[in-house]
Each structure stands twice: as C-alpha cells, then as structure tokens.
C-alpha positions as CSV (number, residue, x, y, z in Angstrom):
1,X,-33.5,25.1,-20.2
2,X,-36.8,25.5,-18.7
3,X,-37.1,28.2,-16.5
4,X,-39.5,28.2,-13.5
5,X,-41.6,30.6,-12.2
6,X,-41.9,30.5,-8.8
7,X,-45.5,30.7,-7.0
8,X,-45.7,33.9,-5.4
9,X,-45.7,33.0,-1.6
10,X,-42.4,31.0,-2.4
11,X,-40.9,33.6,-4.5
12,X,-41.1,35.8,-0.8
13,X,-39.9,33.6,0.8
14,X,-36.8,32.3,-1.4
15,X,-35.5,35.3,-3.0
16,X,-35.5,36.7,1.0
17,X,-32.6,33.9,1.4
18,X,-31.3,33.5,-1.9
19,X,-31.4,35.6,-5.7
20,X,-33.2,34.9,-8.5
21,X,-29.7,34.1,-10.6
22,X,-26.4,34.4,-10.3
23,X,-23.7,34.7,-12.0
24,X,-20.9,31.8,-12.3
25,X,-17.7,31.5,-14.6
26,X,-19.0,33.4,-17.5
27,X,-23.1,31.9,-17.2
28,X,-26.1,33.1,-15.7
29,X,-27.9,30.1,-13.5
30,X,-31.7,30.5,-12.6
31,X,-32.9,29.5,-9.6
32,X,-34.6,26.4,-9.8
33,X,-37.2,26.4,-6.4
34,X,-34.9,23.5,-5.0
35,X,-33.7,24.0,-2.2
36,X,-31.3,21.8,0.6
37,X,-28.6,22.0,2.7
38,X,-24.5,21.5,2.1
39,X,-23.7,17.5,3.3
40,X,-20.3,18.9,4.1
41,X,-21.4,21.8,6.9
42,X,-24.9,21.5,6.7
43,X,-25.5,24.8,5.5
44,X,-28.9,25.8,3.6
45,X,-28.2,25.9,-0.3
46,X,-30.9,26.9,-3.1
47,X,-29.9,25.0,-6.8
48,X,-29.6,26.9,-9.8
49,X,-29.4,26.1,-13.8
50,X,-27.6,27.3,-16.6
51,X,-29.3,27.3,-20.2
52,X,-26.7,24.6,-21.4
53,X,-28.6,22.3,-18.4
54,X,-25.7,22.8,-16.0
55,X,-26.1,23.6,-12.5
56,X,-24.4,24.7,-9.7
57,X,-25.4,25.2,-5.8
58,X,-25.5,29.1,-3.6
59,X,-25.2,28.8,0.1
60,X,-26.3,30.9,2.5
61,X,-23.1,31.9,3.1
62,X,-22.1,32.9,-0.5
63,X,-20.2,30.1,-1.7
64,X,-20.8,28.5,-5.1
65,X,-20.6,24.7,-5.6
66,X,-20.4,23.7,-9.1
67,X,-22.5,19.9,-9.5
C-alpha cells in the first residue's frame, strides 16, 4: 500500500476531525486524504487503507464502515 503524506495545511485541518489511523479487526488503516460523507445519514466520513489494499470508512461520529 502506498501511504500518503498529507500536505501540511491539510494535515491541520484533517487530523482536527479525524486520526491519522485506526485500528480495525486486527489491521491498521492509514488515512488516505479522502474525505466524504455517509449516503445513509449524511454524516462526514474520512477513508482509510490497510496494507493488504483494503479499506474501510471513520465517521465523525466514531463508527467504522468496512467497503
């Protein structure tokens, strides 16, 4: 996996809402700069990847969303 390093002025702003990496079932995702929000309850999610390339979502209010 290629990890990103975020430009400074986003790194200030991101990591205020959202960590660098979390942890998940067992793996470490990195964030990946993307961010959105949740289709279900429009909530503002950042993406985050795994080494093995998979990737699951944080939301601003904790919860994890594997994709």
């Amino acid at each position: 996996m290629l990890k990103i390093q975020l430009p400074g002025w986003m790194k200030k702003h991101f990591t205020k809402a959202f960590p660098t990496s979390v942890n998940f079932r067992g793996q470490t995702y990195y964030a990946t700069g993307k961010v959105g929000n949740r289709i279900r309850d429009n909530v503002r999610s950042a993406e985050y990847e795994a080494d093995d390339e998979s990737r699951v979502w944080v939301g601003a209010d904790g919860k994890i969303t594997p994709e």
